[in-house]
C-alpha positions as CSV (number, residue, x, y, z in Angstrom):
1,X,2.1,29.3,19.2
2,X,1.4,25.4,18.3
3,X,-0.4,25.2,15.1
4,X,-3.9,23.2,14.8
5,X,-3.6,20.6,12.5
6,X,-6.5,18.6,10.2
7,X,-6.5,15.0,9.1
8,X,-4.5,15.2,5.9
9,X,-2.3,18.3,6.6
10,X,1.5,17.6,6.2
11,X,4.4,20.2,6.8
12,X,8.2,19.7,7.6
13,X,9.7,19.2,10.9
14,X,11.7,22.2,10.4
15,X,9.2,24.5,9.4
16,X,7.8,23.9,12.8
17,X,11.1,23.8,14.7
18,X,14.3,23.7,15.0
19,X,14.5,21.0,17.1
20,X,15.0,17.3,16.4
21,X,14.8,15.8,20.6
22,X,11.4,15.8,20.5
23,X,8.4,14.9,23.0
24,X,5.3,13.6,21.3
25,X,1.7,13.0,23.5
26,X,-1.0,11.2,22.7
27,X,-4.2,11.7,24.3
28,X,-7.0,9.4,24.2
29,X,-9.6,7.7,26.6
30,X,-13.3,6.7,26.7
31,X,-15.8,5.4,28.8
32,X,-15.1,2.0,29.4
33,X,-12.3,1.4,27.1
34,X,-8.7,0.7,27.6
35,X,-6.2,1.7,24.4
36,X,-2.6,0.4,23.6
37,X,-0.5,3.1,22.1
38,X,2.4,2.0,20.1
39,X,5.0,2.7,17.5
40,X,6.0,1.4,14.1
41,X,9.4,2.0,12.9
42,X,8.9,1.0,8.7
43,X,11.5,1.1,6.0
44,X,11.1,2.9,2.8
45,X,8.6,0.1,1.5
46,X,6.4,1.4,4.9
47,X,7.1,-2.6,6.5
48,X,7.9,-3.7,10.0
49,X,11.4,-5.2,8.7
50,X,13.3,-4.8,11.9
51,X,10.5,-5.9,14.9
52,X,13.0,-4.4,17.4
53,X,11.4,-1.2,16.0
54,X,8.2,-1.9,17.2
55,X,7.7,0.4,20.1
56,X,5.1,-0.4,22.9
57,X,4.9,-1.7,26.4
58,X,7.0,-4.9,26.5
59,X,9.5,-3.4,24.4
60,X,9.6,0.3,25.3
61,X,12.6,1.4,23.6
62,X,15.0,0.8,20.0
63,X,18.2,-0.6,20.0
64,X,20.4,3.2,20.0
65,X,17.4,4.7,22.0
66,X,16.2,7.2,19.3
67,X,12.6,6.0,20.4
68,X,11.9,5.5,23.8
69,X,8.3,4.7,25.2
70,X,7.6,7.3,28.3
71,X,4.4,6.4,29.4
72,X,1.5,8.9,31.1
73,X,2.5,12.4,31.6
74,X,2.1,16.0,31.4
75,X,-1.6,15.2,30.9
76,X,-1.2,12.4,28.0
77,X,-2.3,9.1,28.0
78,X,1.2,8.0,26.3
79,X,4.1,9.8,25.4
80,X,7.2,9.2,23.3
81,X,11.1,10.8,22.9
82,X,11.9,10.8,19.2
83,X,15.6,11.5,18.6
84,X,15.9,12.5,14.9
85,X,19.2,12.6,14.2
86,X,20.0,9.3,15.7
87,X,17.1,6.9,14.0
88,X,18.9,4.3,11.4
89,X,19.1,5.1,8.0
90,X,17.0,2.1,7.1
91,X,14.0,3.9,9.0
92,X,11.4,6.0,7.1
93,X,8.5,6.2,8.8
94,X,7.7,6.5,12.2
95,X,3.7,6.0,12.6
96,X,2.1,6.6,15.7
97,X,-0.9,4.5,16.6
98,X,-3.6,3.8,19.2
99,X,-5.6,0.3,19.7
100,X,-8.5,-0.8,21.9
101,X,-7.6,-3.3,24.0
102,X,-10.8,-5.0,24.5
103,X,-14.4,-4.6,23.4
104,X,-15.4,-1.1,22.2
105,X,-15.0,0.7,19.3
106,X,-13.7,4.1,18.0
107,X,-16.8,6.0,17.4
108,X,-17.2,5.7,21.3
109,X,-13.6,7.8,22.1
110,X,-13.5,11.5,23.4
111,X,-11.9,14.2,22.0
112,X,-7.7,13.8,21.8
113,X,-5.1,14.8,20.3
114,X,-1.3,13.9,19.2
115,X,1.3,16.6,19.3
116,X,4.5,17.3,19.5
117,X,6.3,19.3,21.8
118,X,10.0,21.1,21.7
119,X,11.9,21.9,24.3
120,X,8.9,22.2,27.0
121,X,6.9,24.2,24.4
122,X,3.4,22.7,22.3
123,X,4.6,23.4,18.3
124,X,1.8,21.6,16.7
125,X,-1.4,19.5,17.7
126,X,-3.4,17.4,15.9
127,X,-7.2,16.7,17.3
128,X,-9.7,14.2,16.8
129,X,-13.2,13.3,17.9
130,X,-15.2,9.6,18.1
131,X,-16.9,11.3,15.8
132,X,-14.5,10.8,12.7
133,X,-14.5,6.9,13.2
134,X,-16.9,4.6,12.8
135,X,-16.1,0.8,13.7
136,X,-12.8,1.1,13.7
137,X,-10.5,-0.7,16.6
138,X,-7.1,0.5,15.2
139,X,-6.2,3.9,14.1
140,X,-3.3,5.4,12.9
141,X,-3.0,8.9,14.6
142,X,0.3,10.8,13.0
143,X,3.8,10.2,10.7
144,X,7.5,10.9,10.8
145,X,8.1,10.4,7.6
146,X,11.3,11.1,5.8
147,X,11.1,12.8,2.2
148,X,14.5,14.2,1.8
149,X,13.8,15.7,5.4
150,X,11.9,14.7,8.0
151,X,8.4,15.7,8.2
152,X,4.6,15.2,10.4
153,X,1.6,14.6,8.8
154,X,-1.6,14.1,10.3
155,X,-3.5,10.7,9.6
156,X,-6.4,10.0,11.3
157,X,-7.0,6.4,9.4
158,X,-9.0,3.3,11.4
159,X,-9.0,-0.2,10.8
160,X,-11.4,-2.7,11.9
161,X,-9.6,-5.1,12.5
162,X,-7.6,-3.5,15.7
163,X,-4.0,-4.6,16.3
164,X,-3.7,-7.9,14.0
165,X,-4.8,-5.6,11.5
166,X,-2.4,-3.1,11.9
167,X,0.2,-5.7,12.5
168,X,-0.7,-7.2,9.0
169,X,-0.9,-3.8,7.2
170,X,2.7,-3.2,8.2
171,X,4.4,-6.6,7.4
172,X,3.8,-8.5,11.0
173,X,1.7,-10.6,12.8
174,X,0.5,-11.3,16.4
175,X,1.5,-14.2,18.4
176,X,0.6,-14.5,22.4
177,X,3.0,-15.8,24.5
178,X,1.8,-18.5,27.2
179,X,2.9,-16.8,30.2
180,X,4.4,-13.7,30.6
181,X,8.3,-13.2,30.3
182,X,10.0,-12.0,33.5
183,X,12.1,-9.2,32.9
184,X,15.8,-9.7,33.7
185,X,17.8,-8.7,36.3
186,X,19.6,-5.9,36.8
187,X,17.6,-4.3,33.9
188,X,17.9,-0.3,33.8
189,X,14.9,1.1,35.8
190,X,12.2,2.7,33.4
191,X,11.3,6.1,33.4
192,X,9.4,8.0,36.4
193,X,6.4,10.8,35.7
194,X,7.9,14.4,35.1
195,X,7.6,16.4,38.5
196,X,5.1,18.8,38.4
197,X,7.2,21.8,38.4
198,X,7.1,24.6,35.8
199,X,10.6,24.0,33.9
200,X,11.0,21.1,32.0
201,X,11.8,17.8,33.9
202,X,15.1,16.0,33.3
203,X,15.1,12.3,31.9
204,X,17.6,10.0,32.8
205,X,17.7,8.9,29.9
206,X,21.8,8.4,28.1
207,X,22.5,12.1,27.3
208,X,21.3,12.8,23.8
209,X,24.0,14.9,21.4
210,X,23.5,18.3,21.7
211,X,21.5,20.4,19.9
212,X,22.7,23.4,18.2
213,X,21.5,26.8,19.6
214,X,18.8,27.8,18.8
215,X,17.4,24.9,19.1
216,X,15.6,24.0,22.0
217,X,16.4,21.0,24.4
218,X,14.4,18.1,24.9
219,X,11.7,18.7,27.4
220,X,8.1,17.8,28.4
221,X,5.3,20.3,28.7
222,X,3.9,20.6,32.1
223,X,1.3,18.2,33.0
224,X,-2.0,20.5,34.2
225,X,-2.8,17.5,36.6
226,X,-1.5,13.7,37.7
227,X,-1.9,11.6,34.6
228,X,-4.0,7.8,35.2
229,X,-1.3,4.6,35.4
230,X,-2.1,2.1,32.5
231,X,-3.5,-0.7,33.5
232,X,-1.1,-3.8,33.4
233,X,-0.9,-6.0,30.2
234,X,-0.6,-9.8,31.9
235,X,0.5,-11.6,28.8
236,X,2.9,-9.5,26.6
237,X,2.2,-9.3,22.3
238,X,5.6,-10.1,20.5
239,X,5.0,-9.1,17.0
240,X,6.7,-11.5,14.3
241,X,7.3,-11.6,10.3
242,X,4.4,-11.9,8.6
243,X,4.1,-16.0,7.8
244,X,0.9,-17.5,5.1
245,X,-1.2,-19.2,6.8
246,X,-0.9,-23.3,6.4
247,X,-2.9,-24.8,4.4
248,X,-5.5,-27.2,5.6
249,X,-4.2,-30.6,6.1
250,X,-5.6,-33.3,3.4
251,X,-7.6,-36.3,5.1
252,X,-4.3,-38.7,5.7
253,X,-4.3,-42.2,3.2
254,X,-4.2,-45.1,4.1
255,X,-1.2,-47.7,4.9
256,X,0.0,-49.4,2.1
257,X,0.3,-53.2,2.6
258,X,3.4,-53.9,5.0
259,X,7.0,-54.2,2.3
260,X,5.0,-52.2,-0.5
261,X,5.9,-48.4,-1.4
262,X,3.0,-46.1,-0.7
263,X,0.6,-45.4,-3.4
264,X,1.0,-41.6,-5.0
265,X,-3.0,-39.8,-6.0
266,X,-3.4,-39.2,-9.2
267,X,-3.2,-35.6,-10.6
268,X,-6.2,-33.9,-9.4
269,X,-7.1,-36.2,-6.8
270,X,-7.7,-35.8,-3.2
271,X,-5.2,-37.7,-0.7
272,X,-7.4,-40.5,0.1
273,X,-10.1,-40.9,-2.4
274,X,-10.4,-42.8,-5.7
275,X,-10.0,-46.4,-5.6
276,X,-7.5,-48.3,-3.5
277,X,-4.5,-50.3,-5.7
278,X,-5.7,-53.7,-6.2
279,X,-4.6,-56.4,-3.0
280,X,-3.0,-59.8,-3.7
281,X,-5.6,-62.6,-3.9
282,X,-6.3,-64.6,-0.5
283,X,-3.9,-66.8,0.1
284,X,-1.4,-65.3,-2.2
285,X,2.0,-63.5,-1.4
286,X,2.9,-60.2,-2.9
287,X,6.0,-60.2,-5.1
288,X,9.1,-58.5,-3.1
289,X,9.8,-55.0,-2.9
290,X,11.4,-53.4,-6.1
291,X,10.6,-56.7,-8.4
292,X,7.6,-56.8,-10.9
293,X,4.1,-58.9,-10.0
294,X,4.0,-62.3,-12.5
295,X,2.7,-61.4,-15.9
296,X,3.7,-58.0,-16.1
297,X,5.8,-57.4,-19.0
298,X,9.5,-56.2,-18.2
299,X,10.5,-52.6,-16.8
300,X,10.5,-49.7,-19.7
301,X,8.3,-52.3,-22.4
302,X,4.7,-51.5,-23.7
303,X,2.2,-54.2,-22.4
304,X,1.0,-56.6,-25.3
305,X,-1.8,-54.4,-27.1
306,X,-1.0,-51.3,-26.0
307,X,-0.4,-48.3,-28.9
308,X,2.8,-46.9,-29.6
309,X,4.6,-44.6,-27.2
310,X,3.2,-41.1,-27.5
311,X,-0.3,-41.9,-29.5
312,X,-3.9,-42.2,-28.5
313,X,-5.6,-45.5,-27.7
314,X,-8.1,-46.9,-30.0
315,X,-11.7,-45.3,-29.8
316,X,-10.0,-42.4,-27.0
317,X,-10.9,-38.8,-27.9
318,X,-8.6,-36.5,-30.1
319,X,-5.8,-34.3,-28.2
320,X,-7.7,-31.4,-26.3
321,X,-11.7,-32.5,-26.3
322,X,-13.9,-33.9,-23.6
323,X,-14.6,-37.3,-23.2
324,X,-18.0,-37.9,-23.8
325,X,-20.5,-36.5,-20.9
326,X,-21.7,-33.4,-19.8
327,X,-18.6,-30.9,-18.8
328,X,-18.0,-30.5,-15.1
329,X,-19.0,-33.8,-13.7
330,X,-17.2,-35.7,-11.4
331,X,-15.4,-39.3,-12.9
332,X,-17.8,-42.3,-12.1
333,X,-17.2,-43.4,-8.6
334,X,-16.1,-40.0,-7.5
335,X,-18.6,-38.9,-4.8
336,X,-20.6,-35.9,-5.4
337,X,-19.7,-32.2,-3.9
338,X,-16.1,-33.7,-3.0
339,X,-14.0,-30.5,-3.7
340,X,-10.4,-31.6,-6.2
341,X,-8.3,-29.2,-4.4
342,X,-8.0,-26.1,-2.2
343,X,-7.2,-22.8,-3.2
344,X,-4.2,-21.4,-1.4
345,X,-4.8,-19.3,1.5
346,X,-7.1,-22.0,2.8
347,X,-11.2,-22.4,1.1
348,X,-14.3,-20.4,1.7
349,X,-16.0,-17.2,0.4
350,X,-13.4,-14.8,2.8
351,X,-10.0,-16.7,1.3
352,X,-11.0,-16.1,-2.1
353,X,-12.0,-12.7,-1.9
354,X,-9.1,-12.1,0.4
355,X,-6.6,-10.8,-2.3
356,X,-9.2,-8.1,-3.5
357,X,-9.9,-6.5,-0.3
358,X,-9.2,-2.7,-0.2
359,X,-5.8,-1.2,0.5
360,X,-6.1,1.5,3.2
361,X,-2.4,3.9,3.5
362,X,-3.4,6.3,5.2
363,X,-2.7,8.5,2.2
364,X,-5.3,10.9,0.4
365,X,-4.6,9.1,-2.8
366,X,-4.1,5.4,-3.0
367,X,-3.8,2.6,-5.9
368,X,-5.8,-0.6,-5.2
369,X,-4.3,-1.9,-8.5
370,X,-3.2,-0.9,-11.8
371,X,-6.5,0.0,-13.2
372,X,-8.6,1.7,-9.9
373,X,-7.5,4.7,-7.9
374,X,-8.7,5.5,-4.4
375,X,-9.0,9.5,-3.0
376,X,-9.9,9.9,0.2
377,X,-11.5,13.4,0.7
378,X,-11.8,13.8,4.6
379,X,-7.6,14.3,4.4
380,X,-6.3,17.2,2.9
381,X,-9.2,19.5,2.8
382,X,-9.5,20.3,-0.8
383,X,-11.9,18.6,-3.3
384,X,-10.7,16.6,-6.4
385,X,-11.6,17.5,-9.9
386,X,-12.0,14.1,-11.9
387,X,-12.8,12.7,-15.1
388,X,-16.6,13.2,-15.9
389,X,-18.2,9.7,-15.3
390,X,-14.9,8.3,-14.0
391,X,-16.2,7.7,-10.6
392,X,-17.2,3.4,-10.2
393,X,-18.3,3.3,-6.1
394,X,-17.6,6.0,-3.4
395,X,-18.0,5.6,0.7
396,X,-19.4,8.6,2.5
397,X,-21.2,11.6,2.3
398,X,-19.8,12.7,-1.2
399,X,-21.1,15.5,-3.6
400,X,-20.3,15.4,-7.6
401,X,-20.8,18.6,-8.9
402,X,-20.6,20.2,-12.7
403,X,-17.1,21.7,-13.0
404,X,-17.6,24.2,-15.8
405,X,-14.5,25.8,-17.8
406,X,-16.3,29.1,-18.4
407,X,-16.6,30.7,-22.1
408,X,-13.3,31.6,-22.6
409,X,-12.0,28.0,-21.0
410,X,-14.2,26.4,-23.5
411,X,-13.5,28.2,-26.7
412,X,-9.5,27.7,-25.5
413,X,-10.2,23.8,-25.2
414,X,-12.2,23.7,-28.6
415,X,-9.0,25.7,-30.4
416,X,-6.5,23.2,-29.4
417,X,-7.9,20.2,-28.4
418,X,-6.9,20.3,-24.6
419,X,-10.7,20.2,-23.1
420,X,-11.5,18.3,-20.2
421,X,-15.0,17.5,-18.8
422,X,-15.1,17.4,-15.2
423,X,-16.6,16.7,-12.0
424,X,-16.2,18.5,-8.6
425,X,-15.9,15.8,-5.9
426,X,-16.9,17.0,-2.2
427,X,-17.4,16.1,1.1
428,X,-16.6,13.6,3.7
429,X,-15.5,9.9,2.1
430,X,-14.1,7.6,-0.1
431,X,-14.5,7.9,-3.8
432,X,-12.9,5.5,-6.0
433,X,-12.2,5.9,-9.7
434,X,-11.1,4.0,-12.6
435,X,-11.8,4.6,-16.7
436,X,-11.6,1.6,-19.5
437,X,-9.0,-0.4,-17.2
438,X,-6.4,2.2,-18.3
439,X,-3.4,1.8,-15.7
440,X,-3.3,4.8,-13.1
441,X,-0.6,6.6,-11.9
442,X,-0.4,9.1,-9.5
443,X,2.1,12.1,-9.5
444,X,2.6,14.0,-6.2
445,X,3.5,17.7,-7.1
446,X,5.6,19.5,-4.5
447,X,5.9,22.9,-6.5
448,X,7.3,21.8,-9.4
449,X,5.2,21.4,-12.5
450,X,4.6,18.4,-14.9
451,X,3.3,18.4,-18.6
452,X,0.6,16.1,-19.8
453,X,-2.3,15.8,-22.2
454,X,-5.6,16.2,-21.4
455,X,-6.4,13.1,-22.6
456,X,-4.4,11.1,-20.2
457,X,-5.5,13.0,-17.3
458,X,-8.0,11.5,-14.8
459,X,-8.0,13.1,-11.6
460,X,-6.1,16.1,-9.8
461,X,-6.2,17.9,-6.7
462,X,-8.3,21.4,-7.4
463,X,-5.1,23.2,-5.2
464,X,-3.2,22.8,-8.5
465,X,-3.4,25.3,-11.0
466,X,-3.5,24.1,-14.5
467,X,-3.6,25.7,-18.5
468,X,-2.6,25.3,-21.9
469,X,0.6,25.2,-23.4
470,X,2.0,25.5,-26.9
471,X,4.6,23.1,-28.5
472,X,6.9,24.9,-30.8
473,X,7.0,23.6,-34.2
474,X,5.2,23.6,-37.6
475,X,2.6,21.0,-37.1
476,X,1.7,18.0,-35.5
477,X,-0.8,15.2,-37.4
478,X,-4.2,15.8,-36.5
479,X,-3.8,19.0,-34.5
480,X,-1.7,17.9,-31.5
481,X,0.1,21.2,-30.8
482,X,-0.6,22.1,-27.6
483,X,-1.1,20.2,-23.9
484,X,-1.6,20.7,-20.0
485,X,0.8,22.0,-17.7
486,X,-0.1,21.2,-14.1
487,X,2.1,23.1,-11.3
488,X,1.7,23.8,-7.0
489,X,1.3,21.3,-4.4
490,X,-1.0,18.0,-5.3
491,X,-1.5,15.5,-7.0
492,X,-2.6,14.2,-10.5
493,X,-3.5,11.1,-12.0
494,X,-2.7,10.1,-15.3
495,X,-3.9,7.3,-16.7
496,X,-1.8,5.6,-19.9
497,X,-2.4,2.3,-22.0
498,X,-0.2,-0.5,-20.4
499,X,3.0,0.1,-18.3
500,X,4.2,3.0,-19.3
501,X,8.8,3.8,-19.2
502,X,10.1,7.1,-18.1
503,X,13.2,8.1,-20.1
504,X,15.7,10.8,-18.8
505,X,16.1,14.0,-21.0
506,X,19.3,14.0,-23.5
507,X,19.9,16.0,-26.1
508,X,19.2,12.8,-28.5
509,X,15.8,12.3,-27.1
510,X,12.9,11.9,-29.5
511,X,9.4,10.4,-28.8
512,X,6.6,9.4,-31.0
513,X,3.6,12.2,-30.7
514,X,0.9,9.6,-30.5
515,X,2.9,7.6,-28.1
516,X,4.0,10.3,-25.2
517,X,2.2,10.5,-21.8
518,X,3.8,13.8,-19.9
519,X,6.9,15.1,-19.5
520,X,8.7,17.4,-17.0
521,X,7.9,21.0,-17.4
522,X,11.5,22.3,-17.5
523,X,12.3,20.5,-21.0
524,X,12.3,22.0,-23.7
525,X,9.9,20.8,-26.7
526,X,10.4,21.1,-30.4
527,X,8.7,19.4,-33.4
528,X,11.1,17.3,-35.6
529,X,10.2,16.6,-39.0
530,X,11.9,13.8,-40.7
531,X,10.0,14.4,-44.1
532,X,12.7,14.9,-46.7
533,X,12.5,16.0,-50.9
534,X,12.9,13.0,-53.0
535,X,13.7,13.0,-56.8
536,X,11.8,10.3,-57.3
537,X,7.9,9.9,-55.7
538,X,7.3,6.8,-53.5
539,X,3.8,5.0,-52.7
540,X,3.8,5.7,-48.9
541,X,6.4,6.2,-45.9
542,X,7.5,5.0,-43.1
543,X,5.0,6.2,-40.9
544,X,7.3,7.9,-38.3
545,X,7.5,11.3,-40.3
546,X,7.0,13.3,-37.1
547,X,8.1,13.3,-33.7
548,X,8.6,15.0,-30.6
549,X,12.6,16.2,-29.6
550,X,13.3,16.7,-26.1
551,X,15.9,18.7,-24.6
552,X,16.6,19.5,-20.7
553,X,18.9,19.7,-18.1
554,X,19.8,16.5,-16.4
555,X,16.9,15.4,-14.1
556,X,14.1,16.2,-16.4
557,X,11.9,13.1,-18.0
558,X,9.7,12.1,-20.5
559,X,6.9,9.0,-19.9
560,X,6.1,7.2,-23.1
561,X,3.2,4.5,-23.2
562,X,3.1,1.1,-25.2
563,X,0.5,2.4,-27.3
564,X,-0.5,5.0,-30.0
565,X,-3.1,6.9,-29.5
C-alpha cells in the first residue's frame, strides 16, 4: 500500500522499497495554465555544476541514462526513470520541479501529486493543492537526496520568480536561443506512451542492470485513461553557469587631441566629467609624444616651489581631516546629484538590497546568515520550542504559546541552573529567529543524541526529547555541574559567541568550562582540577584551575566557542 506523504516528511528509499529502477509521476494542471516539469541533478553543495544534468524537454535524458524524461503517461502530466545505482557519484540531489509557462500563478493549480512507483506498483505519493501556494510560479515538488543512502522527501517550496528563479537558486541561468535547434539526424527515437494493458509496459530504453530479487523491475503503473500531449515548446531554454551581471557602461570620454596619450579620471571620478586637460594655445603645436611641454621642469624633479616629497603643502589641512566646507558636498564645479561611482551589481534600491534577500532551501530549518535562523513550520508537522522573545519577524498564520516546565521541571532547572524559558511556535508559516547577533548553528539529530547547555540553546524541534544531566566531578565555579542532553530525530539550534571549532575526542582532551558549547553524548565527562598544595602561599593563579576532560571513542566531539561565558 503507497504511503501518503506531507510537505516536510522524509524517509529512505529503502524503507519504501527495495527497488532502485524507479518510475516517478507528476501530476499537475489548471485552468488555463501550461507547466514545465523538469529535473535538477545538484552536487553535494545543492548547484547545477554539470548542466547536462538538467533534465527537461530539449534535453530529456543524462549522459549514462540514469535519468531519462518520459513524458505523459499512466495518468501523469510528466513522468521520469530514475536509475539509482547508476547516477554519478558527483550527484546528490535529484529535485523534481514544476513551472508555469506563461501567465498564472500557483494558487490557481488543482490538486496533484508526485510519486514514485516500483515495479508497476504506487509505494508513496505525495499531494498538494493551489491552496498551499500563494504567488508562486516555480515550486519545487520532491528530493532524491543522498545521506549515506538514498532517500525522498517531500518539499512543496514556491518561488516567485518561476524558472529564472529556480535556475539562479540552483547555480544557473536562462538564456533563449534565437531559433530553435533542429535535432540531428539519425537521433534515437524518444519514448512512446505505455499501452494500456494491465502488466507493466516495456521501455526501449538500453537494458538497465538487473535488479536483485526481490526487488521489483522497472515498470509504470497503468494509466486509468489517455494522458493530454504537452503542448510544443518553439524556442528551447538551454540553462548556463550562473555569470554577474555587467556593470553599466560609464558615459565614454572624449578623444584626446590626435599624437597625445588619453587622459586617465582621477580617483573617484566619473569617466567623462571634471575638467578637460588644458589645449595648446591657438596657433601653437603640442610638444611630441613622450617629450615634456617647455617650462616644465625635467622628468622625476619637484617643480620650483613645491614642498618636499612626502609632506603637506603650505596652508593644506593635516593628514586625515576635511578640507574646509560642509562634509558631503560635491568639489566646486562638480555638478549636483552626479553619482561618483556604482555599486557592483549595477544601482538602484533592488541591487543594493539584492544581497539581503531571503534564502529559501526548501528545508524546515534554514540560516539566512550567521546571526538569523529561518523555521519553516508548514514542513515537518511538528511545532518548534524557541527561546522566549527570540522570535524578530514571522510569515503566516503563526501561534506563540507559553511552554511551561511544570513544578517538578522548574524546581529541577532552579537546582542546577539548566532552565529554559520557552515559547511554543504553531501553525502554518515562516518564523524567523535570532538573539544578541549570537552566530546560529543548527544540528540535525537522526537518533543520536548531543550535549549542550541551556544557555546556548535557541530553538529545537518539540519531537526531541530533552533533560538534565550530571557531570561527574567535585565542582565546577559558579555551579556549572550539570547540562542538556537532546536525543530522537530533529533539530536544535545552538547559538555560540563567534565561530565556534569542533575538536575530535582523545584521551588528552581538556576544554575550558566557561568556554565549551556541546559535545557528543557518547563521551565521557569528568572534572579536572589542576589546583595543587603549595609550601609557600601565592597572591592569585593562573586562572585556568578547572576544566572539563573529555574521553570517547573515535568519532565523538566537543565544540568550544571563542569566548567565556
Amino acid at each position: 500500500m503507497a504511503r501518503e506523504f506531507q510537505r516536510g516528511h522524509k524517509a529512505k528509499i529503502s524503507d519504501l522499497t527495495s527497488g532502485t529502477d524507479l518510475y516517478v509521476g507528476v501530476q499537475i494542471a489548471g485552468p488555463g495554465l501550461t507547466f514545465d516539469i523538469s529535473c535538477f541533478g545538484l552536487d553535494a553543495n545543492e548547484q547545477l555544476s554539470d548542466d547536462r544534468y538538467f533534465i527537461f524537454f530539449n534535453q530529456p535524458k543524462s549522459p549514462e541514462e540514469s535519468i531519462q524524461l518520459l513524458g505523459a503517461q499512466a495518468g501523469d502530466t510528466e513522468s521520469f526513470r530514475v536509475t539509482l545505482d547508476r547516477i554519478p557519484a558527483n550527484i546528490h540531489k535529484l529535485s523534481f520541479t514544476a513551472t508555469l509557462d506563461g501567465a498564472g500563478q500557483m494558487s490557481q493549480v488543482g490538486p496533484g501529486y508526485i510519486r514514485i512507483v516500483a515495479g508497476g506498483e504506487e509505494v508513496v505519493k505525495y499531494a498538494f493543492t493551489g491552496s498551499e501556494f500563494t504567488t508562486e510560479r516555480a515550486v519545487m515538488l520532491g528530493d532524491f537526496y543522498l545521506k549515506d543512502v538514498w532517500r525522498f522527501a517531500a518539499v512543496g517550496q514556491g518561488f516567485d520568480g518561476g524558472l529564472e528563479a529556480l535556475l539562479k537558486n540552483f547555480g544557473g541561468e536562462v538564456a533563449e536561443e534565437e531559433a530553435p535547434v533542429a535535432p540531428p539526424q539519425g537521433a534515437a527515437p524518444s519514448f512512446a506512451p505505455p499501452a494500456q494493458a494491465a502488466a507493466p509496459p516495456a521501455f526501449g530504453a538500453p537494458a538497465a542492470p538487473q535488479a536483485h530479487q526481490p526487488a521489483p523491475a522497472f515498470g509504470a503503473p497503468p494509466a486509468p485513461a489517455p494522458a493530454p500531449q504537452q503542448p510544443i515548446h518553439a524556442a528551447p531554454t538551454i540553462a548556463t553557469p550562473m555569470a554577474p551581471a555587467p556593470a553599466p557602461h560609464a558615459p565614454a570620454p572624449a578623444p584626446a587631441p590626435y599624437g597625445q596619450p588619453p587622459q586617465q579620471p582621477q580617483f573617484g571620478q566619473v569617466p567623462g566629467q571634471g575638467a578637460p586637460p588644458a589645449a595648446p594655445a591657438y596657433g601653437q603645436q603640442a610638444p611630441p609624444f613622450g617629450q615634456q611641454p617647455p617650462g616644465a621642469p625635467p622628468f622625476g624633479q619637484q617643480p620650483p616651489g613645491a614642498p618636499p616629497f612626502g609632506q603637506q603643502p603650505p596652508g593644506a589641512p593635516p593628514f586625515g581631516q576635511q578640507p574646509p566646507g560642509q562634509f558631503g558636498q560635491q568639489p566646486p564645479g562638480m555638478p549636483q546629484g552626479v553619482p561618483q561611482g556604482v555599486p557592483e551589481g549595477g544601482a538602484g534600491l533592488q541591487a543594493a538590497l539584492s544581497p539581503y534577500k531571503e534564502t529559501a532551501t526548501g528545508q524546515r530549518w534554514t540560516s539566512q546568515n550567521q546571526q538569523l535562523m529561518r523555521v519553516d513550520l508548514t514542513m515537518g508537522g511538528t511545532p518548534v520550542l524557541a527561546r522566549q522573545g527570540s522570535m524578530v519577524m514571522y510569515q503566516g498564520k503563526v501561534d506563540f504559546g507559553y511552554k511551561g516546565a511544570g513544578f517538578a521541571g522548574r524546581v529541577v532547572g532552579n537546582a542546577t541552573g539548566q532552565e529554559m524559558q520557552l515559547m511554543r511556535c504553531t501553525g502554518r508559516g515562516q518564523v524567523f529567529l535570532a538573539e544578541e547577533g549570537s552566530h546560529l548553528h543548527p544540528i540535525e539529530l537522526q537518533g543520536d543524541g548531543i550535549c549542550v547547555s541551556a544557555e546556548s540553546v535557541l530553538a529545537f524541534d518539540e519531537s526531541l526529547q530533552y533533560e538534565v544531566r550530571r557531570i561527574e566531578g567535585h565542582g565546577i565555579p559558579g555551579g556549572a555541574l550539570f547540562t542538556m542532553q537532546f536525543q530522537g530525530t530533529g533539530t536544535v539550534v545552538i547559538k555560540t559567541h563567534g565561530v565556534p571549532v569542533v575538536l575530535p575526542v582523545t584521551p588528552a582532551t581538556f576544554a575550558d568550562c566557561n568556554a565549551v558549547v556541546a559535545w557528543s553524548s557518547a563521551s565521557q565527562v569528568i572534572i579536572s582540577s589542576q589546583v595543587r598544595l603549595r609550601r609557600n602561599a601565592y597572591p592569585g593563579h593562573s586562572g585556568e584551575t578547572v576544566n572539563l576532560q573529555f574521553r570517547g571513542a573515535p568519532g565523538n566531539f566537543v565544540v568550544v566557542q571563542p569566548y567565556e561565558v
